[in-house]
PyMOL CGO cylinders between C-alpha atoms (Angstrom):
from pymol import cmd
from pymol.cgo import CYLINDER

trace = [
    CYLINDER, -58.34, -106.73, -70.00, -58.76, -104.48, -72.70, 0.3, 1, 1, 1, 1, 1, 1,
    CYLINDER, -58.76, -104.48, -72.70, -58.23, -105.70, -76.30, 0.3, 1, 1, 1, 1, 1, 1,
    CYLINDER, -58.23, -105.70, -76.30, -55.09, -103.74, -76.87, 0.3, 1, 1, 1, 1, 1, 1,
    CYLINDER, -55.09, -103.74, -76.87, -53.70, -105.39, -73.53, 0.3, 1, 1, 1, 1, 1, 1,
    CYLINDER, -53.70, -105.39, -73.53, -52.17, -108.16, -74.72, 0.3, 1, 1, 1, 1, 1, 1,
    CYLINDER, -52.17, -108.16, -74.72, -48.24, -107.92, -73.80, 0.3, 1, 1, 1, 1, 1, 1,
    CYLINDER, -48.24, -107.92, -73.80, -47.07, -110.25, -71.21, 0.3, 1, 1, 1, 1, 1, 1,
    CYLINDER, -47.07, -110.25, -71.21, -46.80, -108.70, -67.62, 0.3, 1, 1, 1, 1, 1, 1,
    CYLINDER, -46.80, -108.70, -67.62, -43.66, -109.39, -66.69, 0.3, 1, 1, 1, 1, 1, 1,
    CYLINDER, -43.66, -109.39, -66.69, -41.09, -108.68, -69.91, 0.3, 1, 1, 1, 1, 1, 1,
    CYLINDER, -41.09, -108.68, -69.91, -43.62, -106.77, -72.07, 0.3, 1, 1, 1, 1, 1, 1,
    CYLINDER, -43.62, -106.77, -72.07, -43.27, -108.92, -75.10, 0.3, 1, 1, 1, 1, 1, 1,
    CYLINDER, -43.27, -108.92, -75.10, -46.69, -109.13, -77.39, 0.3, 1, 1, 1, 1, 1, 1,
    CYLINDER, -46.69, -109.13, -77.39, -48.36, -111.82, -77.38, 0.3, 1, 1, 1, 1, 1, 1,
    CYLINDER, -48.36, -111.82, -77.38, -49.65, -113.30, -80.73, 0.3, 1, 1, 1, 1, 1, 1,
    CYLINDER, -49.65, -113.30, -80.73, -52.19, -115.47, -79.80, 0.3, 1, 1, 1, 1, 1, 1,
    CYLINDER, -52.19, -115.47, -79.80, -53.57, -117.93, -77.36, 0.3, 1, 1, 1, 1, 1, 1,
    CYLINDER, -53.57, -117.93, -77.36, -51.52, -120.70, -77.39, 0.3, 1, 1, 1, 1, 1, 1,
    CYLINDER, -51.52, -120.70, -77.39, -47.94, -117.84, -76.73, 0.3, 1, 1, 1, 1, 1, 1,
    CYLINDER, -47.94, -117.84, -76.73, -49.78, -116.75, -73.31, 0.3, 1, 1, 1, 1, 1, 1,
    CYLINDER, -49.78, -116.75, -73.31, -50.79, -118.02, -70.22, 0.3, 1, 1, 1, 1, 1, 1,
    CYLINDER, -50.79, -118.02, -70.22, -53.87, -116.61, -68.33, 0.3, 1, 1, 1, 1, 1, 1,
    CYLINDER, -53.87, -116.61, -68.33, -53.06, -116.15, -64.45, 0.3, 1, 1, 1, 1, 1, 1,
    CYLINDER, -53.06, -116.15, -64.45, -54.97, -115.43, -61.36, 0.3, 1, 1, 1, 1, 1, 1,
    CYLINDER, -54.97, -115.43, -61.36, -53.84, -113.79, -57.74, 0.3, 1, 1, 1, 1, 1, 1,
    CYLINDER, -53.84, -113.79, -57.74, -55.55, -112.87, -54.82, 0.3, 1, 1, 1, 1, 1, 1,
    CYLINDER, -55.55, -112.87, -54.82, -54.19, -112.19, -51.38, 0.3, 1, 1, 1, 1, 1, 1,
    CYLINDER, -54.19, -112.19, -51.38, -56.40, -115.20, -49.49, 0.3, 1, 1, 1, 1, 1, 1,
    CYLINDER, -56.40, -115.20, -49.49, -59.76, -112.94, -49.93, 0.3, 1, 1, 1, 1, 1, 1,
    CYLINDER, -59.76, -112.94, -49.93, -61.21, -114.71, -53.33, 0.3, 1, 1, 1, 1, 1, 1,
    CYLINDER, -61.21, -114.71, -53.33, -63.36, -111.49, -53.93, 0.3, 1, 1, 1, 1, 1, 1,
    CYLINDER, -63.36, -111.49, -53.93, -60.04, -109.79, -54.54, 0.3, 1, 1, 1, 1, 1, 1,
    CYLINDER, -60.04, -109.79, -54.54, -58.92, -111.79, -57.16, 0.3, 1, 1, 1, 1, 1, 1,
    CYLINDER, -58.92, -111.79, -57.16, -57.33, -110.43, -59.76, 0.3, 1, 1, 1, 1, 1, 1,
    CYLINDER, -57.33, -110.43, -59.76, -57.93, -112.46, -63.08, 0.3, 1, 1, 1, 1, 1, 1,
    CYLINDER, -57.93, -112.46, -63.08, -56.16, -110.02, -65.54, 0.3, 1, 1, 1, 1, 1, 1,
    CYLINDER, -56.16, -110.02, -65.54, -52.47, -111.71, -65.42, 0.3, 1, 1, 1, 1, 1, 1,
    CYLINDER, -52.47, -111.71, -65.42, -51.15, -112.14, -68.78, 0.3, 1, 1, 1, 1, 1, 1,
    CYLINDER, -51.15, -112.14, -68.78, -47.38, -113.53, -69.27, 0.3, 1, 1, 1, 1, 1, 1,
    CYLINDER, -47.38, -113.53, -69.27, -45.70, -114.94, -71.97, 0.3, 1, 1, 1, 1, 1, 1,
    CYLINDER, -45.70, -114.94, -71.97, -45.03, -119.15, -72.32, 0.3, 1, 1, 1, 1, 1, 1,
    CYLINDER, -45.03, -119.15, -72.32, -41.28, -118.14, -71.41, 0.3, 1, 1, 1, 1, 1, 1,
    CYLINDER, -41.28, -118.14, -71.41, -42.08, -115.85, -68.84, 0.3, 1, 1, 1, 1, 1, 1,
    CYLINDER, -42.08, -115.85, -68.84, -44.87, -118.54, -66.96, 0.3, 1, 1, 1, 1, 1, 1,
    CYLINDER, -44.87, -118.54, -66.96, -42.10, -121.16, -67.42, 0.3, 1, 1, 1, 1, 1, 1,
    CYLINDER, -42.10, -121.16, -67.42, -40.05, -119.44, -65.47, 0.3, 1, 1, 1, 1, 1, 1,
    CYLINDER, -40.05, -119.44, -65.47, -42.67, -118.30, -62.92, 0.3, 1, 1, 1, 1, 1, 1,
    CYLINDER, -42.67, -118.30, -62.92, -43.39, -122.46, -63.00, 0.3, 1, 1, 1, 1, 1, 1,
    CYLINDER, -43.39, -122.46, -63.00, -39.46, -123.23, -62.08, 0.3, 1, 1, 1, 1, 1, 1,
    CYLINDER, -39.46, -123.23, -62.08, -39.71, -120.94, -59.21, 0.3, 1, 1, 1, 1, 1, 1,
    CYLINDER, -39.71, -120.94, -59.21, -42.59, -122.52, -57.12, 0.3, 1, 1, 1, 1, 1, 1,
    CYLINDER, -42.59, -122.52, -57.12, -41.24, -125.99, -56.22, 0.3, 1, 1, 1, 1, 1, 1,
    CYLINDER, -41.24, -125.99, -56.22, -43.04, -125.97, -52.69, 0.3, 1, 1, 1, 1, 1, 1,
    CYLINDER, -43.04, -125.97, -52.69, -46.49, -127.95, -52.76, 0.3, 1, 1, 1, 1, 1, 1,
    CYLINDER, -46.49, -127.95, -52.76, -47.19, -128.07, -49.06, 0.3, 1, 1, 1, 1, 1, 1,
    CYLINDER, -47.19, -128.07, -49.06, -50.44, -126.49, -47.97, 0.3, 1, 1, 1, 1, 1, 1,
    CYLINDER, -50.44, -126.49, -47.97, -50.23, -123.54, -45.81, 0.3, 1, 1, 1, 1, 1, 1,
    CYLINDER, -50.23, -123.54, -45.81, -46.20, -122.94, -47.09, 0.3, 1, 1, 1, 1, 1, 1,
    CYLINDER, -46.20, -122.94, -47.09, -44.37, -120.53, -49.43, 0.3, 1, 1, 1, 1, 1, 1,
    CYLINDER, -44.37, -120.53, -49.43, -44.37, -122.30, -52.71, 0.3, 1, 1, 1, 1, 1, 1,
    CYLINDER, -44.37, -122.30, -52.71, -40.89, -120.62, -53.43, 0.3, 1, 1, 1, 1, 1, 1,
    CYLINDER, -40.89, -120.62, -53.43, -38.82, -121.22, -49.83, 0.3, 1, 1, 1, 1, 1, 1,
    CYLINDER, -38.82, -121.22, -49.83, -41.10, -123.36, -48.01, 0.3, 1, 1, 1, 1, 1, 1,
    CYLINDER, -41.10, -123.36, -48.01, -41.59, -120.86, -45.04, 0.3, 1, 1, 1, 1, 1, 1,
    CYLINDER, -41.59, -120.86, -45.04, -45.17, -121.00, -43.37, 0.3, 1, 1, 1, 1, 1, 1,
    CYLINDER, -45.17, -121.00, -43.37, -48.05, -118.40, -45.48, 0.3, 1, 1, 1, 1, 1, 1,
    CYLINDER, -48.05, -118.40, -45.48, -50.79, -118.46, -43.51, 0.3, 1, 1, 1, 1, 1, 1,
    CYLINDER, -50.79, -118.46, -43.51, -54.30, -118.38, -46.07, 0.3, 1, 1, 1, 1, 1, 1,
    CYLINDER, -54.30, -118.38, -46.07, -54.68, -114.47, -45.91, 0.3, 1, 1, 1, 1, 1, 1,
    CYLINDER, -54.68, -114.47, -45.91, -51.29, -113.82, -45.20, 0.3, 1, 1, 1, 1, 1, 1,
    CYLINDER, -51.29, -113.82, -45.20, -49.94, -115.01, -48.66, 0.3, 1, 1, 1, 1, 1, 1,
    CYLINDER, -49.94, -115.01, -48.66, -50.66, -114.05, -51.84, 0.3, 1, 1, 1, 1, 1, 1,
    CYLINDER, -50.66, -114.05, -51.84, -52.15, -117.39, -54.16, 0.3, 1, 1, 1, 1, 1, 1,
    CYLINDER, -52.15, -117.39, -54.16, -51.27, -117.36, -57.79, 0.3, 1, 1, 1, 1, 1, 1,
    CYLINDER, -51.27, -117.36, -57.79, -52.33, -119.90, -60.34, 0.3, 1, 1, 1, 1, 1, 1,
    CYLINDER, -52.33, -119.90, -60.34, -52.79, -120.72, -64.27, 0.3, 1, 1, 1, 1, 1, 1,
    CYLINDER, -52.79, -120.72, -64.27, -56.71, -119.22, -64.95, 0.3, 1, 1, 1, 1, 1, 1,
    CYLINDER, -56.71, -119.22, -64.95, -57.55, -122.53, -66.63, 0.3, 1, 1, 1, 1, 1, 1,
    CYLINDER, -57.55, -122.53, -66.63, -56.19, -124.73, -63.57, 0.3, 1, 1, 1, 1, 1, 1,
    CYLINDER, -56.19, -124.73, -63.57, -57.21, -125.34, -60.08, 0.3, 1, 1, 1, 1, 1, 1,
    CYLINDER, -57.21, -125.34, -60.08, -55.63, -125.02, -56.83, 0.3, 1, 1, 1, 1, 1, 1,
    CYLINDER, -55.63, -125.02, -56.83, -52.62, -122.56, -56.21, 0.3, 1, 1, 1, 1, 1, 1,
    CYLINDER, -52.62, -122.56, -56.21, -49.09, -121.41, -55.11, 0.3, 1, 1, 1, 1, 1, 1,
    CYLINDER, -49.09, -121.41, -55.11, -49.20, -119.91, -51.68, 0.3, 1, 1, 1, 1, 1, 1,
    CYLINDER, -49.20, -119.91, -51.68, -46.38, -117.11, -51.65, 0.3, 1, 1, 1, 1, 1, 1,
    CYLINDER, -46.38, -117.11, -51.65, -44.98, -115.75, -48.50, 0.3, 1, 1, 1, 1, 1, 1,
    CYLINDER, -44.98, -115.75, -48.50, -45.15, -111.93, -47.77, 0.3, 1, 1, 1, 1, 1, 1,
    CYLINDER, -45.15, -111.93, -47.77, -41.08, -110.84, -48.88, 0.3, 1, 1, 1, 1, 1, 1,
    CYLINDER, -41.08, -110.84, -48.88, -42.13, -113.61, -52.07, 0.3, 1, 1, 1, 1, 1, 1,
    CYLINDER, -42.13, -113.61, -52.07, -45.01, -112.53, -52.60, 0.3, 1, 1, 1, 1, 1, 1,
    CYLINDER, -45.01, -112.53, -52.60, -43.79, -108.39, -52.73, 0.3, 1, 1, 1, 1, 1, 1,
    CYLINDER, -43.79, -108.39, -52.73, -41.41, -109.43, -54.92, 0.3, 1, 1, 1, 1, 1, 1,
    CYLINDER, -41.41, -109.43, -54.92, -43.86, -111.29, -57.37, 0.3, 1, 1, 1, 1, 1, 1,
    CYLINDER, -43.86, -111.29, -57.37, -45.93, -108.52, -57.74, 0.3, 1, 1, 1, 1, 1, 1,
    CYLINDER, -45.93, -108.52, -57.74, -43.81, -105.26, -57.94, 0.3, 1, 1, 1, 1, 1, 1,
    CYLINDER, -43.81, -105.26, -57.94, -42.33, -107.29, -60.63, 0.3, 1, 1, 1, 1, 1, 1,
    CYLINDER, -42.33, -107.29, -60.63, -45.42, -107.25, -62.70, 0.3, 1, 1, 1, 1, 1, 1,
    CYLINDER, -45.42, -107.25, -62.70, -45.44, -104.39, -65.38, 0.3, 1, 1, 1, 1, 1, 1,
    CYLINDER, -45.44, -104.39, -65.38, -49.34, -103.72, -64.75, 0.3, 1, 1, 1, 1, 1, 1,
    CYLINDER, -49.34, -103.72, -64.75, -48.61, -103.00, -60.91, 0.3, 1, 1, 1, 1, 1, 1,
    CYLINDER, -48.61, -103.00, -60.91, -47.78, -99.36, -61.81, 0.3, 1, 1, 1, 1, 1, 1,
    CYLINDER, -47.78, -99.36, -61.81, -48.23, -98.53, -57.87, 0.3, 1, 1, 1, 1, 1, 1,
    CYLINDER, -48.23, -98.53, -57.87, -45.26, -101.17, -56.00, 0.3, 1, 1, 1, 1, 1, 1,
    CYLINDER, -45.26, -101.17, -56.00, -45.83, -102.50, -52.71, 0.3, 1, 1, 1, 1, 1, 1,
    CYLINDER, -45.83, -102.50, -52.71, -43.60, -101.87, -49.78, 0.3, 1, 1, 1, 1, 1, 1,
    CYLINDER, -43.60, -101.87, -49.78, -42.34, -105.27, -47.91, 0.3, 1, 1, 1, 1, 1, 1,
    CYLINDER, -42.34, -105.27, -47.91, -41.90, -103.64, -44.60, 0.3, 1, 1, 1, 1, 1, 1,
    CYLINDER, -41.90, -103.64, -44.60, -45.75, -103.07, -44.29, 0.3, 1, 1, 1, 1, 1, 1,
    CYLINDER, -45.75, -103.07, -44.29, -47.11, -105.53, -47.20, 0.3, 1, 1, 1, 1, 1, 1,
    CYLINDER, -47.11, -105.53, -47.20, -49.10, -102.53, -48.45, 0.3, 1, 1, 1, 1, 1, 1,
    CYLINDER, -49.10, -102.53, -48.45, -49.02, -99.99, -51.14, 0.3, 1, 1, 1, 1, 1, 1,
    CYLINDER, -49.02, -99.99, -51.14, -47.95, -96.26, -50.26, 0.3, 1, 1, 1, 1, 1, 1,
    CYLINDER, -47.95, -96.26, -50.26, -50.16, -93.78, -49.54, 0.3, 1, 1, 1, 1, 1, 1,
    CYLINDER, -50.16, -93.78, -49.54, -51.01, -91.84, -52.24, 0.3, 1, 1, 1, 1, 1, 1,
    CYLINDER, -51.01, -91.84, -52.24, -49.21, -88.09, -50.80, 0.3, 1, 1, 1, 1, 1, 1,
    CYLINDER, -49.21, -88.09, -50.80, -46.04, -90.70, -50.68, 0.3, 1, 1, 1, 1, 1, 1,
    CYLINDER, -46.04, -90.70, -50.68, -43.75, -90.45, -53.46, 0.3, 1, 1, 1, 1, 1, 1,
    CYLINDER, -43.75, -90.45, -53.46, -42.64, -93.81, -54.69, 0.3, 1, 1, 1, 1, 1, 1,
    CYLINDER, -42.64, -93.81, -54.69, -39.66, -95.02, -53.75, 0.3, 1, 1, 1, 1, 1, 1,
]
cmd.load_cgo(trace, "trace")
């Protein structure tokens, strides 16, 4: 993150200080591809929060269908352990929806285009 980067990554909104954002972390089940950048509003992460009602290791956090450890992607708060498991259509979903994700994901394959492909 860049000082200038400070505008929540899901509705854009700047964010004033500390205590209006939340710090989050992803990775796809590989910890060295964690990505520790996520920035989203209070609002936004409450909403994010109401979403994942599944706790069960090894399941979606949002419908409760199995994720397998590196078939999911795991989200959490920076400044809290454990995290959300999300499914591959939940997880797809979670992350084209991020503004900073400038290159979206298709959910047929779970993977980005290639680059000669024109987004779609």
């Amino acid at each position: 993150m860049t000082i200038t980067d400070l505008t929540c990554d899901i509705c854009g909104r700047f964010i004033e200080g500390p205590a209006a954002g939340v710090r989050f972390v992803y990775h796809p089940g590989a910890a060295e591809l964690r990505d520790d950048s996520g920035l989203a509003c209070v609002a936004c992460w409450d909403a994010i929060e109401g979403q994942l009602r599944h706790q069960e290791t090894g399941r979606c956090a949002t419908c409760g269908e199995p994720a397998p450890w590196r078939r999911s992607l795991h989200v959490h708060r920076a400044d809290q352990p454990g995290s959300w498991r999300l499914c591959a259509p939940h997880a797809v979903g979670f992350l084209n929806s991020l503004r900073t994700v400038r290159r979206k994901l298709d959910l047929a394959t779970f993977r980005f285009p290639r680059e000669d492909q024109a987004p779609g």
